[in-house]
MOPAC internal coordinates of N, CA, C and O (Angstrom, degrees):
PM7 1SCF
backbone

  N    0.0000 0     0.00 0     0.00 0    0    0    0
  C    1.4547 1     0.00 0     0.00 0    1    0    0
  C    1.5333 1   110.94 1     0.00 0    2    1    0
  O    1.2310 1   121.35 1   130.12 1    3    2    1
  N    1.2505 1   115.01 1   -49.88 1    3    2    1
  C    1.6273 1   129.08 1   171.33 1    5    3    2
  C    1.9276 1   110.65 1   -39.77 1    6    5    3
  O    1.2310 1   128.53 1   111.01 1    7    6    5
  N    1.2655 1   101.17 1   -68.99 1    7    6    5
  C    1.3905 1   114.90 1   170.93 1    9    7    6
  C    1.7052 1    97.53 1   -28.08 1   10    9    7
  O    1.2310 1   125.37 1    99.40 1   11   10    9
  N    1.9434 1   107.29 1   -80.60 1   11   10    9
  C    1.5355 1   109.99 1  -146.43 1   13   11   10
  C    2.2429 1    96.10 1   -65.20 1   14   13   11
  O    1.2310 1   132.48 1   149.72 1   15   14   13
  N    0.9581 1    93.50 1   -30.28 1   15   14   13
  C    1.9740 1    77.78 1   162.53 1   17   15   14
  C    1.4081 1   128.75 1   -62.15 1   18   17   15
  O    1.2310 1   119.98 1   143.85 1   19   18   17
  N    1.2864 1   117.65 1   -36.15 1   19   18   17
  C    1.3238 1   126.63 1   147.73 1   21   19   18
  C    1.0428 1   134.42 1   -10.24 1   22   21   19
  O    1.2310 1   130.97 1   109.21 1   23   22   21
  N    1.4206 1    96.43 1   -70.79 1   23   22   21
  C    1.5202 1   109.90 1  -166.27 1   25   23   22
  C    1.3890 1   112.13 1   -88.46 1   26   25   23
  O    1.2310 1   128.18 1   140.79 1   27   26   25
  N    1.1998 1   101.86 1   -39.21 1   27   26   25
  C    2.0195 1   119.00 1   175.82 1   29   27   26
  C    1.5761 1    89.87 1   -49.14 1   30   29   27
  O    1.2310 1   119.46 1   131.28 1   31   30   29
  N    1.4415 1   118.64 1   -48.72 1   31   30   29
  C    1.6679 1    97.22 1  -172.27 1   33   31   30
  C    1.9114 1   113.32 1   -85.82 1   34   33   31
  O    1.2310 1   124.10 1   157.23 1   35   34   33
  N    0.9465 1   109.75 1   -22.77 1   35   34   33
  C    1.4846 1   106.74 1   161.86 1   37   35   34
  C    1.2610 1   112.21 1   -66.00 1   38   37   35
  O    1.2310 1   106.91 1   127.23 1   39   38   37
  N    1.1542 1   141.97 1   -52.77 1   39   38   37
  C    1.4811 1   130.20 1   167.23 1   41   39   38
  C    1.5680 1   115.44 1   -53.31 1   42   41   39
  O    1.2310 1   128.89 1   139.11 1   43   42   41
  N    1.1469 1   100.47 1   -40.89 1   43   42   41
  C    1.9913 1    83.72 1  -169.64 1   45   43   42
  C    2.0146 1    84.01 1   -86.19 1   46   45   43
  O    1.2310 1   108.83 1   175.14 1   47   46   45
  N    1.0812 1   138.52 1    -4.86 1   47   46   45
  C    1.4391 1   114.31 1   166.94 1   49   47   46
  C    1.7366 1   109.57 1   -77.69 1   50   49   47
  O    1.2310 1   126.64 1   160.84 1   51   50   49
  N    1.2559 1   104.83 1   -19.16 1   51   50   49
  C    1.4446 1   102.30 1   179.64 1   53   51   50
  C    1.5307 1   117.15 1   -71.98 1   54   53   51
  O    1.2310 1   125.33 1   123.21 1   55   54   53
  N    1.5556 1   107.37 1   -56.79 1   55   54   53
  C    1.1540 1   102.41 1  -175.29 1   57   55   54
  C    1.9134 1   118.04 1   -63.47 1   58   57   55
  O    1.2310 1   123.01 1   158.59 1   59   58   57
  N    1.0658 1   111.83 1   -21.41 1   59   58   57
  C    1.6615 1   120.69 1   173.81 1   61   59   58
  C    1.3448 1    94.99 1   -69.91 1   62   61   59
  O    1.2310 1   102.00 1  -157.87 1   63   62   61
  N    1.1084 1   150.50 1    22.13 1   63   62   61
  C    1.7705 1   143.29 1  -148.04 1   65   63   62
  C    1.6507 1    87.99 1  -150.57 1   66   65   63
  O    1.2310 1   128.80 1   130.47 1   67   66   65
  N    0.9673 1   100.65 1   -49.53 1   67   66   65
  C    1.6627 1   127.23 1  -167.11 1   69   67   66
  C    1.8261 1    95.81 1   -70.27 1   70   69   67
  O    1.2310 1   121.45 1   139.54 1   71   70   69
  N    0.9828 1   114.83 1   -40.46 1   71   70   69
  C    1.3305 1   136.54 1  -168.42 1   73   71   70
  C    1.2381 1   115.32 1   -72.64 1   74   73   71
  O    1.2310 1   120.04 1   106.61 1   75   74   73
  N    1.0862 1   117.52 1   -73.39 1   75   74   73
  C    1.5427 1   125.66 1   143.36 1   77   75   74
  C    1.2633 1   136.23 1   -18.33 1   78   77   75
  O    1.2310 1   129.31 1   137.37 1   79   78   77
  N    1.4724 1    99.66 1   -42.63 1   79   78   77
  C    2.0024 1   101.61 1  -177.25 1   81   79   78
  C    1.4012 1    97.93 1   -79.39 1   82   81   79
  O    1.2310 1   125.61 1   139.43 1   83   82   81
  N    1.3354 1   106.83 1   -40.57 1   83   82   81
  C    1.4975 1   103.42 1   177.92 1   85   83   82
  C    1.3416 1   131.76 1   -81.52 1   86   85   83
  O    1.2310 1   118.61 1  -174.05 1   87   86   85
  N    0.8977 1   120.26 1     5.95 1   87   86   85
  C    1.9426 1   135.55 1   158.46 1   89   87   86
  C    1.2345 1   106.26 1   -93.08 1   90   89   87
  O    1.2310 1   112.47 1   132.79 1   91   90   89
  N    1.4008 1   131.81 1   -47.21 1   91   90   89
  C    1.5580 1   126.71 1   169.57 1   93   91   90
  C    1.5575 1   127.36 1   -57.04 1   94   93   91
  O    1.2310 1   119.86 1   133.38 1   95   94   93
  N    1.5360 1   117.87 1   -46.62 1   95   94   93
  C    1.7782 1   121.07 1   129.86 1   97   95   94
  C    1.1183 1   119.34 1   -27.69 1   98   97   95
  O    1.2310 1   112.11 1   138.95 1   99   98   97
  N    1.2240 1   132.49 1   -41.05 1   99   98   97
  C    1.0984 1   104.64 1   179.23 1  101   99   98
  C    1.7794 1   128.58 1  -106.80 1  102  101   99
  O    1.2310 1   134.05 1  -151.50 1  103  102  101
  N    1.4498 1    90.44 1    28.50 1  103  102  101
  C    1.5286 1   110.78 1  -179.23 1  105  103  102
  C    1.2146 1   123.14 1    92.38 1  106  105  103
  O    1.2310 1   113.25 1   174.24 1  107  106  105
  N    1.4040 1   130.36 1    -5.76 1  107  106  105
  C    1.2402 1   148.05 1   167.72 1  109  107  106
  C    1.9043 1   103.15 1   -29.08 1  110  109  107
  O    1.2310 1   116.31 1   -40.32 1  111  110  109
  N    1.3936 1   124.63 1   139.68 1  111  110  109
  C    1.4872 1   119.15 1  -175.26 1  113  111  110
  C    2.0211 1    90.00 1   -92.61 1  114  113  111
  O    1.2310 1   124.22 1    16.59 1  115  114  113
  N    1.1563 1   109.51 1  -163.41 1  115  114  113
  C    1.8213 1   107.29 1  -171.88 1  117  115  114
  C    1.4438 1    79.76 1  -127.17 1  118  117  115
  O    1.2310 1   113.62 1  -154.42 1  119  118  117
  N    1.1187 1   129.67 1    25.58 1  119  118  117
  C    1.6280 1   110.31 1   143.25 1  121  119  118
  C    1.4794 1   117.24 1  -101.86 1  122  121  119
  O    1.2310 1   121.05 1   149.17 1  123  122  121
  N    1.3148 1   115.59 1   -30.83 1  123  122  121
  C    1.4975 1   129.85 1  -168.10 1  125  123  122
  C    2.3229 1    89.22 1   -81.71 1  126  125  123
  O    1.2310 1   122.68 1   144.82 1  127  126  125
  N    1.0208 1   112.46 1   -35.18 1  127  126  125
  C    1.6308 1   112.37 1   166.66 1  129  127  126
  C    1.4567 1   103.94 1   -56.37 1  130  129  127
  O    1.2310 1   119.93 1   119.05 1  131  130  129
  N    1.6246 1   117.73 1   -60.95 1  131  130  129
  C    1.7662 1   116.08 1   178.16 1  133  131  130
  C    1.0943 1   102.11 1   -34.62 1  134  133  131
  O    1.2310 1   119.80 1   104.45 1  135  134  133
  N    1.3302 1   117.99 1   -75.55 1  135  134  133
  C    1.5421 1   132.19 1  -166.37 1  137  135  134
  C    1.0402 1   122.83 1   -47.24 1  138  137  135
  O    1.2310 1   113.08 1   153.65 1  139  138  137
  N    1.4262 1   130.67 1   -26.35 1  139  138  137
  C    1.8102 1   139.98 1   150.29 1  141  139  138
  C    1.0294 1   125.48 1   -61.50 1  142  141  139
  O    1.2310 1   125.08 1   145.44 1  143  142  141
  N    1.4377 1   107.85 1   -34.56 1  143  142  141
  C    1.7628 1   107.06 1   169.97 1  145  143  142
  C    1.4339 1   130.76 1  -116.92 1  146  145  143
  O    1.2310 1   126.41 1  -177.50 1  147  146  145
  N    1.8000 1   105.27 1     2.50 1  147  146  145
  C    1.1954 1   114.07 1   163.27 1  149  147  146
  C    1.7699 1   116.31 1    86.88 1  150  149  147
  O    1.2310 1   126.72 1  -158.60 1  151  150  149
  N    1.5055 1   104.68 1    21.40 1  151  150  149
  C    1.5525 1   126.46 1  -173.10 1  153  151  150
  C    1.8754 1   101.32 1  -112.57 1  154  153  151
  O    1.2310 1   123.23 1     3.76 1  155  154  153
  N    1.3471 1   111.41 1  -176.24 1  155  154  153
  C    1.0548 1   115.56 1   170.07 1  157  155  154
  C    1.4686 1   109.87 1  -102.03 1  158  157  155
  O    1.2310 1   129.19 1   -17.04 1  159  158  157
  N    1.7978 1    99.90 1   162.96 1  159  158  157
  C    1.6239 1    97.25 1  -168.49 1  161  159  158
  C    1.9202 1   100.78 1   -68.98 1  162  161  159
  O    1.2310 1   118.91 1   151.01 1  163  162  161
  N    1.1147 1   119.69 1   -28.99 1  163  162  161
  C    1.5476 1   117.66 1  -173.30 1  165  163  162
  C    1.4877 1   103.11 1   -61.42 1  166  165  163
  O    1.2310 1   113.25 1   135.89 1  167  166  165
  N    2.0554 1   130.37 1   -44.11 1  167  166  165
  C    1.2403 1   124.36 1  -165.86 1  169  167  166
  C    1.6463 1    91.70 1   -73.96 1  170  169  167
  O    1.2310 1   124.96 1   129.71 1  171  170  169
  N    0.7063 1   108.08 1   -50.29 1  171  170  169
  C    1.8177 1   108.56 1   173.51 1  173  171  170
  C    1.6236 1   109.82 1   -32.66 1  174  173  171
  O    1.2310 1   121.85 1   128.47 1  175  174  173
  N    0.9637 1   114.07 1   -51.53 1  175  174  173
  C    1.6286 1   118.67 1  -176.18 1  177  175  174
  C    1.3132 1   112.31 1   -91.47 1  178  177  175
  O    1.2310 1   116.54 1   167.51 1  179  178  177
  N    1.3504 1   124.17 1   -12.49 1  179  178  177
  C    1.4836 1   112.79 1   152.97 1  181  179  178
  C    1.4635 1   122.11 1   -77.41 1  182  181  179
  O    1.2310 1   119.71 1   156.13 1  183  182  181
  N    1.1146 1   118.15 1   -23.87 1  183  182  181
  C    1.6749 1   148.95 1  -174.19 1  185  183  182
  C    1.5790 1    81.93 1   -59.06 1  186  185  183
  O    1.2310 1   123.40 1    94.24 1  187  186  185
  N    1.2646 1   111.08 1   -85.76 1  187  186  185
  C    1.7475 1   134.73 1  -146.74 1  189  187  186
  C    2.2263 1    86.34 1   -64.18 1  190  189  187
  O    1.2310 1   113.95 1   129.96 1  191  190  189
  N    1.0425 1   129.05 1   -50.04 1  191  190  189
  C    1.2604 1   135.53 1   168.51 1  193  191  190
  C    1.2438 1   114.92 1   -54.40 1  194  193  191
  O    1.2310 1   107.86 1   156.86 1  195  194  193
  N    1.3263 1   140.26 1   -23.14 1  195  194  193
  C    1.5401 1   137.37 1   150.60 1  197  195  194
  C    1.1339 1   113.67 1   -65.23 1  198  197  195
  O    1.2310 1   111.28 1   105.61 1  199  198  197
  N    1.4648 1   134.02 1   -74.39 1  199  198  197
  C    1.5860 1   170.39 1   169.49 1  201  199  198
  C    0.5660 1   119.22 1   -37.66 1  202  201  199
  O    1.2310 1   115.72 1   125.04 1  203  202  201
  N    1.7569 1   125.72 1   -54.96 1  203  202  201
  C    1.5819 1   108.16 1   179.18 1  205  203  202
  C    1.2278 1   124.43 1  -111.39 1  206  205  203
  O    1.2310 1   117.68 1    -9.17 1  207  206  205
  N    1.5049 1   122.03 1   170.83 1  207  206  205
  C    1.5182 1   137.86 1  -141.68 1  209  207  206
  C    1.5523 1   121.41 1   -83.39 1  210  209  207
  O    1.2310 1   120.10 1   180.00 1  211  210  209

């Protein structure tokens, strides 16, 4: 049971990760990203500064 929670939250952290790179492509500012996922614009920009490419 431990395992399949696991992974359910690694996947939905991925795709929110996934989500992000692709709203910021598309010009999105990293406050209007906070505001979609309910974070601050700075955790947002540490997020996108790990993660993306």
């Amino acid at each position: 049971m431990q395992k399949t929670v696991e992974s359910t939250r690694t996947n939905r952290v991925s795709v929110c990760i996934e989500l992000l790179i692709r709203e910021r492509n598309k010009g999105k500012s990293l406050r209007q990203l906070g505001q979609m996922v309910g974070r601050s614009h700075e955790a947002v920009r540490q997020v996108l500064a790990k993660y993306s490419p």
